[in-house]
TIRO-2110 file (N, C-alpha, C; in Angstrom, 1 decimal):
// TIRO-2110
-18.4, 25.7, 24.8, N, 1, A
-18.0, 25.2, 23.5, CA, 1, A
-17.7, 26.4, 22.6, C, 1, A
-16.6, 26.3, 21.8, N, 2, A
-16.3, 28.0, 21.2, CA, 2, A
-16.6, 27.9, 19.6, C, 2, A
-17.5, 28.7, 19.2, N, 3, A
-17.7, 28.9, 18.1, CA, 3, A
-16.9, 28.5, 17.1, C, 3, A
-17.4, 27.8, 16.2, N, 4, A
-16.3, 26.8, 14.7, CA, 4, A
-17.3, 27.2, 13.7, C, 4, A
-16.2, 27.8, 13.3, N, 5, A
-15.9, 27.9, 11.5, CA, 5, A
-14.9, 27.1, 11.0, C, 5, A
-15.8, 25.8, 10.2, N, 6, A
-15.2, 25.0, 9.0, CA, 6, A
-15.1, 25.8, 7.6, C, 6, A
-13.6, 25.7, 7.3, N, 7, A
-13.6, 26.2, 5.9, CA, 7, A
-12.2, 25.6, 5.5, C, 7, A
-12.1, 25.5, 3.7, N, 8, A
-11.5, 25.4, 3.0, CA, 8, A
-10.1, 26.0, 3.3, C, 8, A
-9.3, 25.7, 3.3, N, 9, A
-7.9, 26.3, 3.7, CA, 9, A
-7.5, 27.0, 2.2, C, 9, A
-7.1, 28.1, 2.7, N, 10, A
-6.7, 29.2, 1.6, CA, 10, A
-5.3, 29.4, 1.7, C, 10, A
-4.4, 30.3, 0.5, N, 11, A
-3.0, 29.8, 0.2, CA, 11, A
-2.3, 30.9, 1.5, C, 11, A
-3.2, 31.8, 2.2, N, 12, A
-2.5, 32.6, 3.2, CA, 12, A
-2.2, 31.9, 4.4, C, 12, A
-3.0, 30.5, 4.5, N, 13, A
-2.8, 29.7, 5.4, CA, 13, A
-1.9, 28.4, 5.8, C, 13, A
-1.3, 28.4, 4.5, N, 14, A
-0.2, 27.8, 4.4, CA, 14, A
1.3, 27.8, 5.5, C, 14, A
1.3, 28.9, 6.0, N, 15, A
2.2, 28.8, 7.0, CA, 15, A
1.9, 28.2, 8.6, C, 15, A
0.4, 28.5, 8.8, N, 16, A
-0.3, 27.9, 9.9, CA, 16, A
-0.5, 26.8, 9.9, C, 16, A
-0.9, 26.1, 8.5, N, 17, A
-0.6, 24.6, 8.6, CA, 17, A
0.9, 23.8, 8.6, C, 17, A
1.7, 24.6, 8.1, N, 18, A
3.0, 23.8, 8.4, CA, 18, A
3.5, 23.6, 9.4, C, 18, A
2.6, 24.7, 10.4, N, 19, A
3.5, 25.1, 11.8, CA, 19, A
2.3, 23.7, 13.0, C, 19, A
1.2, 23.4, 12.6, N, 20, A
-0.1, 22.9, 13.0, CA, 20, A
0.7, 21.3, 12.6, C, 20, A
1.1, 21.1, 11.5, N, 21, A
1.6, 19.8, 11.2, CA, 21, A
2.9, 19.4, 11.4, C, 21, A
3.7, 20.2, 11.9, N, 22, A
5.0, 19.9, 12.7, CA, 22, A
4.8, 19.8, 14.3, C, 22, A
4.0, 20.4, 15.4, N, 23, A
3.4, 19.6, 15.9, CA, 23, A
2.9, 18.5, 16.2, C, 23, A
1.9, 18.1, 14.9, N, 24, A
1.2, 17.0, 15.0, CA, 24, A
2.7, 15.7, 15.1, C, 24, A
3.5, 16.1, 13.7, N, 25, A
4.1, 15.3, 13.1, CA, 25, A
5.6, 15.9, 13.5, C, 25, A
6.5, 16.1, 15.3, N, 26, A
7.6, 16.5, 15.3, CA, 26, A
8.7, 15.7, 14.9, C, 26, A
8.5, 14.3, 14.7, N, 27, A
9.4, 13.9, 14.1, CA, 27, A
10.0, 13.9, 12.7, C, 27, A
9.0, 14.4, 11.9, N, 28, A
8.7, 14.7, 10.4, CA, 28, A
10.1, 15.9, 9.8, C, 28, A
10.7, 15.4, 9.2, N, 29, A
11.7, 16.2, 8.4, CA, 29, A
10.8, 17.6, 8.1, C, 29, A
11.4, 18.7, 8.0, N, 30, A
10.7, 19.8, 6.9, CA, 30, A
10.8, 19.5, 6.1, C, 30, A
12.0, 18.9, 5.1, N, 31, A
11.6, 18.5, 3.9, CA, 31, A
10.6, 17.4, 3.6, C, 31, A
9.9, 16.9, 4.0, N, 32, A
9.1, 15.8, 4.4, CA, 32, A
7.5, 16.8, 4.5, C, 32, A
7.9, 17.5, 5.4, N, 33, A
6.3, 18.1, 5.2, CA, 33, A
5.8, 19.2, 4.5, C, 33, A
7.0, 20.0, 3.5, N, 34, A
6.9, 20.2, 2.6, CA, 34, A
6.6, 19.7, 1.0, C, 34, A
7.2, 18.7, 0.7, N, 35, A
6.9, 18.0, 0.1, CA, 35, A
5.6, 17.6, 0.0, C, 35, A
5.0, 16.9, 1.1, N, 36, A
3.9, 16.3, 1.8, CA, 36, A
2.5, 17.5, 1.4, C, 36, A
2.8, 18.4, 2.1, N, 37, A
1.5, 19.9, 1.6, CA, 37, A
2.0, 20.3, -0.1, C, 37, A
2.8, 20.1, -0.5, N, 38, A
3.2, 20.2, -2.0, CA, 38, A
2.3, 19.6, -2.9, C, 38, A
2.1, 18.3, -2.0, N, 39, A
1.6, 16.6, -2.8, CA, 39, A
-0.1, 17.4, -2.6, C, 39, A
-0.4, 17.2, -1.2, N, 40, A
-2.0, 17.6, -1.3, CA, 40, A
-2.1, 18.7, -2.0, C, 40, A
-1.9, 19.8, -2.1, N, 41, A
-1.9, 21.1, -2.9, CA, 41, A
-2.4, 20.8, -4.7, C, 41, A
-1.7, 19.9, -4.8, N, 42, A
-1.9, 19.6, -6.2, CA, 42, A
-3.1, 18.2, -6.6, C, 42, A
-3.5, 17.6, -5.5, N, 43, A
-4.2, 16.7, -5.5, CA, 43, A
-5.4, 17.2, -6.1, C, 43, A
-6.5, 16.1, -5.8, N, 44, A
-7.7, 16.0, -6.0, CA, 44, A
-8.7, 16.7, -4.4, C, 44, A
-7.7, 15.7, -2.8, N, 45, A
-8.0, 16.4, -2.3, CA, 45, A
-8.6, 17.5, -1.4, C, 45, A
-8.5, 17.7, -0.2, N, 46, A
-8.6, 19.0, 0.2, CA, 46, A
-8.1, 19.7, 1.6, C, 46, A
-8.1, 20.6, 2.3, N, 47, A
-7.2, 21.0, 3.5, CA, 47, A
-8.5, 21.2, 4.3, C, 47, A
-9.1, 21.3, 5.6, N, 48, A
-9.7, 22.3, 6.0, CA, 48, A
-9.3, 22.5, 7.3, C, 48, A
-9.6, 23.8, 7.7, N, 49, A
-9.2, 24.6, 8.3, CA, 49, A
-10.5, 24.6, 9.6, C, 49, A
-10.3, 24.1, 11.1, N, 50, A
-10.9, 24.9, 11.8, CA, 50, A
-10.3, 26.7, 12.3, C, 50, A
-11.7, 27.1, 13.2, N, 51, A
-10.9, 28.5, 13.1, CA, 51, A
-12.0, 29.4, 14.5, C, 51, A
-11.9, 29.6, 15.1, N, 52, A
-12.5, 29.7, 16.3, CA, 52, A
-13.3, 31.4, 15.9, C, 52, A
-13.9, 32.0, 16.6, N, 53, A
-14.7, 33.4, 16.3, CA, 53, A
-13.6, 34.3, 16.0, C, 53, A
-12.5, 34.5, 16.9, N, 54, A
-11.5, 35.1, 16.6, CA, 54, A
-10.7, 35.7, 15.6, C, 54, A
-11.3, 34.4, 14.5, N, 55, A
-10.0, 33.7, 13.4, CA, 55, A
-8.7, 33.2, 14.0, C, 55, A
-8.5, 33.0, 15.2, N, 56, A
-7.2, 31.9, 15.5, CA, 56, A
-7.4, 30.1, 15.0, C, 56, A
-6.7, 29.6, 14.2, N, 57, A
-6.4, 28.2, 14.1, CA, 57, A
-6.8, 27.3, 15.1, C, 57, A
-8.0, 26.5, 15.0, N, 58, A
-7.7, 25.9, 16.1, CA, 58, A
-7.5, 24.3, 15.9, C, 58, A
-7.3, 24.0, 14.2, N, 59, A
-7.1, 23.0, 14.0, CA, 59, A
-7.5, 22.9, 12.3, C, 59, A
-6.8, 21.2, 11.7, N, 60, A
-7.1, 21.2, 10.5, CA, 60, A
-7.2, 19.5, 10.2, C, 60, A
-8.1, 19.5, 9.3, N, 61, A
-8.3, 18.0, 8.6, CA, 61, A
-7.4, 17.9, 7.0, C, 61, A
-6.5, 17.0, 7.0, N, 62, A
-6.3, 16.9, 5.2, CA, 62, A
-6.8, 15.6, 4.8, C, 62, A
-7.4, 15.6, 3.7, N, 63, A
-8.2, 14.8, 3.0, CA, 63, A
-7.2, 14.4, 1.4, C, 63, A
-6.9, 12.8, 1.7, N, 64, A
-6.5, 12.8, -0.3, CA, 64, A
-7.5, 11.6, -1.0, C, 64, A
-7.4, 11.5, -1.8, N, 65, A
-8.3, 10.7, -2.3, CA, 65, A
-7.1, 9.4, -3.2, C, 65, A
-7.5, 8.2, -2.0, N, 66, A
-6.4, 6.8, -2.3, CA, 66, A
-7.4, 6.0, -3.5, C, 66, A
-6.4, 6.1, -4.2, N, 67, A
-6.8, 5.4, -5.4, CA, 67, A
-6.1, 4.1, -5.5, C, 67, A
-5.6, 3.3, -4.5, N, 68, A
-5.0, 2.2, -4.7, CA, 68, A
-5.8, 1.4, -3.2, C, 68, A
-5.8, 0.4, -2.9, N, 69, A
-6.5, -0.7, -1.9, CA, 69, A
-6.0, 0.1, -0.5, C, 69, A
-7.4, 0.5, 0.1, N, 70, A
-7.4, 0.9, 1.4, CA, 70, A
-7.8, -0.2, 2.3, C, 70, A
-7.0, -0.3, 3.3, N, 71, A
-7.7, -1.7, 3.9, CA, 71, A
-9.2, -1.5, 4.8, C, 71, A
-10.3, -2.2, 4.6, N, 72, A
-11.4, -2.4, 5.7, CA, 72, A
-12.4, -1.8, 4.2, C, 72, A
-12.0, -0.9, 3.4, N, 73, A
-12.8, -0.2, 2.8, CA, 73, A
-13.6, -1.3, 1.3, C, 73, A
-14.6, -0.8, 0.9, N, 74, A
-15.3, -1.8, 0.3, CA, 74, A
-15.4, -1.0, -1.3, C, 74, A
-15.2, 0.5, -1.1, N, 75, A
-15.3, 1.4, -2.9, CA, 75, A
-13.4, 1.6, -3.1, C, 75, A
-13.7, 1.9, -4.0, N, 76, A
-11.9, 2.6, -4.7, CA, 76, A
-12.5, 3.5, -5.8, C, 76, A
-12.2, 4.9, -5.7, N, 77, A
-11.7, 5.3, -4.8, CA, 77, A
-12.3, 5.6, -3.5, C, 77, A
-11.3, 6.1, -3.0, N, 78, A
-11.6, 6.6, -1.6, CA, 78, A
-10.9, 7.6, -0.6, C, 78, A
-12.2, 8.9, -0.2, N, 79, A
-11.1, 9.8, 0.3, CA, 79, A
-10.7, 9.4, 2.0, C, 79, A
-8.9, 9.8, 2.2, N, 80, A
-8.8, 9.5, 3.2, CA, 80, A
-8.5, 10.4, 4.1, C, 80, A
-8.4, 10.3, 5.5, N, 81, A
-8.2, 11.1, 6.4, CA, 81, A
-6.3, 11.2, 6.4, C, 81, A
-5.6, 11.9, 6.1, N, 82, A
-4.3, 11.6, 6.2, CA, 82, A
-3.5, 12.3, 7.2, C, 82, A
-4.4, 13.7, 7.1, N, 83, A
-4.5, 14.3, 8.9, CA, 83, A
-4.9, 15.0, 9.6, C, 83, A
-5.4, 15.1, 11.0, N, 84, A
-6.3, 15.4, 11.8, CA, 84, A
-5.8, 15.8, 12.7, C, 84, A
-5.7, 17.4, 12.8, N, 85, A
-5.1, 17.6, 14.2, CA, 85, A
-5.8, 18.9, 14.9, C, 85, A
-6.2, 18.7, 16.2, N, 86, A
-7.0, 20.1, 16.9, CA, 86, A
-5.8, 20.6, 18.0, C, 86, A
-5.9, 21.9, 18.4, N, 87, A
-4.9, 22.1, 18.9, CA, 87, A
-5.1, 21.8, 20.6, C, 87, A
-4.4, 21.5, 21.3, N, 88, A
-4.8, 20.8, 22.6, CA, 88, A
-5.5, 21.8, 23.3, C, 88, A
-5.5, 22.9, 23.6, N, 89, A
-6.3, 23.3, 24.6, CA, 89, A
-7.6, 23.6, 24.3, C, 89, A
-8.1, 23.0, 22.3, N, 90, A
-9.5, 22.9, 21.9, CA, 90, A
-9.8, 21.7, 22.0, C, 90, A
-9.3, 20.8, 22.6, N, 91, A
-9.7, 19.4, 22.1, CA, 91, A
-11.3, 19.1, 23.5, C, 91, A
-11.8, 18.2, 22.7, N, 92, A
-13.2, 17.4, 23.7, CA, 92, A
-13.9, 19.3, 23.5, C, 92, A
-13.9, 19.8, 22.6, N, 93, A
-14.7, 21.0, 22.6, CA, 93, A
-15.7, 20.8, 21.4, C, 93, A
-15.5, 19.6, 20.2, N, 94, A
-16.4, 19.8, 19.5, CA, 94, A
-15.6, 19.7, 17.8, C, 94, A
-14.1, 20.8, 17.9, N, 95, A
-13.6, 21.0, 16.9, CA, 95, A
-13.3, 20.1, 15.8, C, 95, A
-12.6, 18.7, 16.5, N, 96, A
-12.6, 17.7, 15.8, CA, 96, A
-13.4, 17.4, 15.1, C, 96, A
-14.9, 17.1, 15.9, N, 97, A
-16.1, 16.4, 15.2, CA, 97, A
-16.4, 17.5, 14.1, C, 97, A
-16.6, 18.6, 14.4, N, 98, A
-17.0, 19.8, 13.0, CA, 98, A
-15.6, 19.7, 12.0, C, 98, A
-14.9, 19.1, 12.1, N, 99, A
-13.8, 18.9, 10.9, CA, 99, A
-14.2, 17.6, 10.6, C, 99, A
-14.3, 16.9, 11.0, N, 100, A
-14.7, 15.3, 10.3, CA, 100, A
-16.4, 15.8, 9.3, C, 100, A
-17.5, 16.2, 10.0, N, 101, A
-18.5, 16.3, 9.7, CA, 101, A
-18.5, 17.1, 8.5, C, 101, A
-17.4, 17.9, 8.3, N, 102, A
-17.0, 19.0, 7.2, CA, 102, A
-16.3, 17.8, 6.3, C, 102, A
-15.8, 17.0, 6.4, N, 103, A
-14.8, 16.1, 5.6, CA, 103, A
-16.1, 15.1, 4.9, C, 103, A
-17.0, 14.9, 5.9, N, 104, A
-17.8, 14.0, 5.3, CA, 104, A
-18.7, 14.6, 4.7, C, 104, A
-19.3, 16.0, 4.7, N, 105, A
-20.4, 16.9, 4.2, CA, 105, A
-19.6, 16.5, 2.0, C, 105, A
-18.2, 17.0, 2.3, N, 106, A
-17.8, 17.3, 1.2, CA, 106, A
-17.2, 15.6, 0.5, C, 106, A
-17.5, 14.6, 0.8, N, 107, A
-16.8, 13.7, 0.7, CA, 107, A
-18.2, 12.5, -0.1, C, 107, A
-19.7, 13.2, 0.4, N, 108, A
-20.3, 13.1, 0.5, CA, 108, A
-21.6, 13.7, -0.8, C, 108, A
-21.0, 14.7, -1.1, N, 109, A
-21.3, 15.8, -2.1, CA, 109, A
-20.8, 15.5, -3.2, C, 109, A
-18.9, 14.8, -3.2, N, 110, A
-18.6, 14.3, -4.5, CA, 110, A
-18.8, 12.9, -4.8, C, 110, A
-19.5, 12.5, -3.9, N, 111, A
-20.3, 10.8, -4.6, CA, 111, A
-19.3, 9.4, -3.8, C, 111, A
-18.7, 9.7, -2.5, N, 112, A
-18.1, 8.7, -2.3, CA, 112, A
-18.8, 8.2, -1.7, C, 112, A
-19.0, 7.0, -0.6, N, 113, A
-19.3, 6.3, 0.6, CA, 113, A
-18.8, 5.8, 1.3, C, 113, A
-17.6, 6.2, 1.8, N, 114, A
-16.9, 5.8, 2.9, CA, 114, A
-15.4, 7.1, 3.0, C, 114, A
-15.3, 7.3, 4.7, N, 115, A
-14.1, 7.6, 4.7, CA, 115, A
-13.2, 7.0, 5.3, C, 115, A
-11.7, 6.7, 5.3, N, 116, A
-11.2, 6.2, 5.8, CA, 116, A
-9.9, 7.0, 6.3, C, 116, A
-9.2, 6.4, 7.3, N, 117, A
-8.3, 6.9, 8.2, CA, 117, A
-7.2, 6.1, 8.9, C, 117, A
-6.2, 6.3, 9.5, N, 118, A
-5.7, 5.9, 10.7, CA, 118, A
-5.2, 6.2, 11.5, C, 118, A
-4.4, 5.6, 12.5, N, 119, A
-4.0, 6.3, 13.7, CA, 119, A
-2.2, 5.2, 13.9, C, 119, A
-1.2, 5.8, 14.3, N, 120, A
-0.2, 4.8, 14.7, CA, 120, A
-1.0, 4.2, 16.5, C, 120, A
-0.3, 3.1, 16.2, N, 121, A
-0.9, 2.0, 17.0, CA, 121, A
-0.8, 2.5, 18.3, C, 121, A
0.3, 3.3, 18.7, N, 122, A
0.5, 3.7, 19.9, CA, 122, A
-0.7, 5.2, 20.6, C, 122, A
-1.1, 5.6, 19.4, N, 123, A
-1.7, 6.8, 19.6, CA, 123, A
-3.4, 6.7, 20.1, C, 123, A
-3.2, 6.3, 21.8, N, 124, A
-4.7, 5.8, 22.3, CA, 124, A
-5.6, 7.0, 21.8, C, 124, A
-5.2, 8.3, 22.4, N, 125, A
-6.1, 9.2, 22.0, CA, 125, A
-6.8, 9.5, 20.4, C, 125, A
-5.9, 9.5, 19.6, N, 126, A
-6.2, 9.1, 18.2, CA, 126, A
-7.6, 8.7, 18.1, C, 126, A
-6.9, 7.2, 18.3, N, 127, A
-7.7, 6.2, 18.4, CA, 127, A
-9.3, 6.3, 18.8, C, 127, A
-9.2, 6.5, 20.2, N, 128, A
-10.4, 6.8, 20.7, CA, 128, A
-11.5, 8.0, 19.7, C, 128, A
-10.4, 8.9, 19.5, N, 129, A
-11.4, 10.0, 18.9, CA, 129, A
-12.2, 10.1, 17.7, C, 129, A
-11.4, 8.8, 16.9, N, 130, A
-11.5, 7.8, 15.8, CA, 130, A
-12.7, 7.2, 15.9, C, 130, A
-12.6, 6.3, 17.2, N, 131, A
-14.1, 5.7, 17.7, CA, 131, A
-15.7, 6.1, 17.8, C, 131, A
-14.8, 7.8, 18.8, N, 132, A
-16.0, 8.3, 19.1, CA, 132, A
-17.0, 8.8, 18.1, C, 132, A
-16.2, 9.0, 17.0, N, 133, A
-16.7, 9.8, 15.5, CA, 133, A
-17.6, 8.8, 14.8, C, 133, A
-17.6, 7.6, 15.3, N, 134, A
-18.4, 6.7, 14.1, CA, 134, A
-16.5, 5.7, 13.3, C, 134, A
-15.5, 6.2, 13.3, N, 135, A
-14.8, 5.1, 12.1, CA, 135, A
-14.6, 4.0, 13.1, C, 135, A
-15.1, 2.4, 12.8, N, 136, A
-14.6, 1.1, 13.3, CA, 136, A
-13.0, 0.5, 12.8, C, 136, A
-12.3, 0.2, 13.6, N, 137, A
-10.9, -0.4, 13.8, CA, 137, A
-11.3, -1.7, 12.6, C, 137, A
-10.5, -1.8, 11.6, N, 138, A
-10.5, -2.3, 10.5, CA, 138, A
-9.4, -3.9, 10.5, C, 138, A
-8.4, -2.8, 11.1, N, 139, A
-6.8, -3.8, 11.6, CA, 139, A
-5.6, -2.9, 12.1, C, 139, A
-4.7, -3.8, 12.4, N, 140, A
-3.6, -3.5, 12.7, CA, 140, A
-2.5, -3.8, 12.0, C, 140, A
-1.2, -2.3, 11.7, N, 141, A
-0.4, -3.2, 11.0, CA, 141, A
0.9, -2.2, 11.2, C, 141, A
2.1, -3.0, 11.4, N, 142, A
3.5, -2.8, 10.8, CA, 142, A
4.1, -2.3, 9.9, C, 142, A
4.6, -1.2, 9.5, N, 143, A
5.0, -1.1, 8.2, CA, 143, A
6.8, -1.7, 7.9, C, 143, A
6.9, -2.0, 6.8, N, 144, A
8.5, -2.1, 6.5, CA, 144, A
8.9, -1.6, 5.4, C, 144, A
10.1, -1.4, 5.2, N, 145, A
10.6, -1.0, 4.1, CA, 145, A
12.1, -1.4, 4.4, C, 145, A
12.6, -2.1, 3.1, N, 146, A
14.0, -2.8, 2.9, CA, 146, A
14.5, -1.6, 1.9, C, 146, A
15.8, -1.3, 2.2, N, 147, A
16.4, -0.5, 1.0, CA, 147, A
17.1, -1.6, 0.2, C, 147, A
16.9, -1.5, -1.2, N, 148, A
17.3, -2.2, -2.2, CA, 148, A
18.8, -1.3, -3.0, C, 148, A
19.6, -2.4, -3.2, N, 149, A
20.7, -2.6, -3.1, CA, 149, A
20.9, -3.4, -4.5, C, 149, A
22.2, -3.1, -5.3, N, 150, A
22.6, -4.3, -6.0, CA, 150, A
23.6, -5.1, -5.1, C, 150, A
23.2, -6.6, -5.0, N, 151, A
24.6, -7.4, -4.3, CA, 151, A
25.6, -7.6, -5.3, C, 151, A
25.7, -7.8, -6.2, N, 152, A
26.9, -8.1, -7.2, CA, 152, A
26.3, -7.1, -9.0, C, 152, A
27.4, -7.4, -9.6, N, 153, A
27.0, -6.8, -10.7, CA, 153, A
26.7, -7.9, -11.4, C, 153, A
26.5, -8.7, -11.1, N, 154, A
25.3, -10.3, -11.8, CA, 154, A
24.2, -9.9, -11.8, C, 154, A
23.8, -9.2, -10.6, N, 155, A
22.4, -8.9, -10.2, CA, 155, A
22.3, -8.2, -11.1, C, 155, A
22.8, -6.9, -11.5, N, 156, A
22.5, -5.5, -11.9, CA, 156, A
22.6, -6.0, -13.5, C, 156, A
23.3, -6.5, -14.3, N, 157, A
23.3, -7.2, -15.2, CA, 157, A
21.8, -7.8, -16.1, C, 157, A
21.6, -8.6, -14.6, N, 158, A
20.2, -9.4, -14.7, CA, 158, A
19.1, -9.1, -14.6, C, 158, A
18.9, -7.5, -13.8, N, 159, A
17.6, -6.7, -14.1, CA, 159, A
18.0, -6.2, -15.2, C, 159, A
18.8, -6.1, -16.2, N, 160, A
18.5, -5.1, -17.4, CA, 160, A
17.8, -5.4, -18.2, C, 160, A
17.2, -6.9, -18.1, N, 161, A
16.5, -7.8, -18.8, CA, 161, A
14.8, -7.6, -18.2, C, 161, A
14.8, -7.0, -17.1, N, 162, A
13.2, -7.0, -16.2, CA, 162, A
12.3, -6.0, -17.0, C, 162, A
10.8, -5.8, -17.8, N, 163, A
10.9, -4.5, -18.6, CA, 163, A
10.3, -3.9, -17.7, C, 163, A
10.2, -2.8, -18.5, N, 164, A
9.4, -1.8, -17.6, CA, 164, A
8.4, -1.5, -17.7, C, 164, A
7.4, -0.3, -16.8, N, 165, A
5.5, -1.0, -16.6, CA, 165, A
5.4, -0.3, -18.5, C, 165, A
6.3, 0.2, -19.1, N, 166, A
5.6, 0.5, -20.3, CA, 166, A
5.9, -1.0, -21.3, C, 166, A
6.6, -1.8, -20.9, N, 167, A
6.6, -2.8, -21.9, CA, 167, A
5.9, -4.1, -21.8, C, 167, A
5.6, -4.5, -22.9, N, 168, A
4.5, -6.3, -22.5, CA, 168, A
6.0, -7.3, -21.9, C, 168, A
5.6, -8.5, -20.9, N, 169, A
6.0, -9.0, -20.2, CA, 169, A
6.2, -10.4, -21.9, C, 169, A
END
C-alpha cells in the first residue's frame, strides 16, 4: 500500500486536475470542465488532492455543498461528492478510501451529517466502491432535459405576462 497524503488542492494544481477529470469525464467538453472547476473554485466547497510519497497525483475528491433537495438525504444543506477519481494503477490500494475519509474528516468539522454522492447507472465499479465505503444506494434515476422553444408567437406573446421570481404572482 503506497503512502497517501490527503491535502487541499492548491492553485499550482489546477492543471493536474483538469487533466485527472478529463479522464475521469472523456466525454466532457473542455468548455464544460472548465467551467465546472470555475464553479467549484468559487464555491463554498473543496478539491482534494491524493498524492503518493513522491508527490505524483494519484487521485482527487471534489466536494460542493447542494443547497437544493438531494435525494435519500435527510439535512439541506449538504456536501456532495461530485467527483471521485483514483488513478487506475492506484486503485484497491487504499487511495480512494483516504479521500473520502478526508471528505468526511472536513465535512464533519463544518457541522454536516451526511455525505452524499453518485455514480451513472452503468458504472458497476463506481458503484461498488461507493458500497464498500459505507454510502447505501438511495435510487435510481434518468435524467431529461427538453429544449424549450417558442411554437408560435402566441406563445411568446403569452409568457410576457408570466412574472418573474422578483415579482408577486
Amino acid at each position: 500500500m503506497p503512502k497517501i497524503k490527503i491535502r487541499k488542492m492548491a492553485a499550482a494544481d489546477q492543471r493536474q486536475w483538469l487533466e485527472m477529470r478529463r479522464t475521469l469525464w472523456p466525454d466532457c467538453p473542455k468548455e464544460r470542465h472548465l467551467l465546472e472547476v470555475d464553479q467549484l473554485l468559487r464555491s463554498e466547497g473543496l478539491v482534494l488532492f491524493a498524492e503518493g510519497a513522491d508527490g505524483r497525483s494519484l487521485g482527487f475528491a471534489e466536494i460542493s455543498i447542494r443547497r437544493d433537495h438531494v435525494e435519500g438525504t435527510c439535512s439541506v444543506p449538504v456536501p456532495y461528492l461530485e467527483g471521485w477519481y483514483v488513478d487506475p494503477g492506484h486503485r484497491n490500494q487504499g487511495v480512494g478510501r483516504a479521500l473520502i475519509d478526508a471528505a468526511e474528516k472536513w465535512a464533519l468539522e463544518a457541522g454536516f451529517t451526511e455525505l452524499a454522492s453518485d455514480a451513472e447507472i452503468g458504472n458497476d465499479e463506481g458503484i461498488r466502491a461507493h458500497q464498500k465505503l459505507g454510502f447505501r444506494e438511495v435510487g435510481r434515476s434518468v435524467h431529461f432535459v427538453r429544449p424549450l422553444r417558442a411554437l408560435s408567437a402566441g406563445i411568446r406573446k403569452q409568457n410576457r405576462n408570466i412574472p418573474t421570481s422578483n415579482q408577486r404572482l
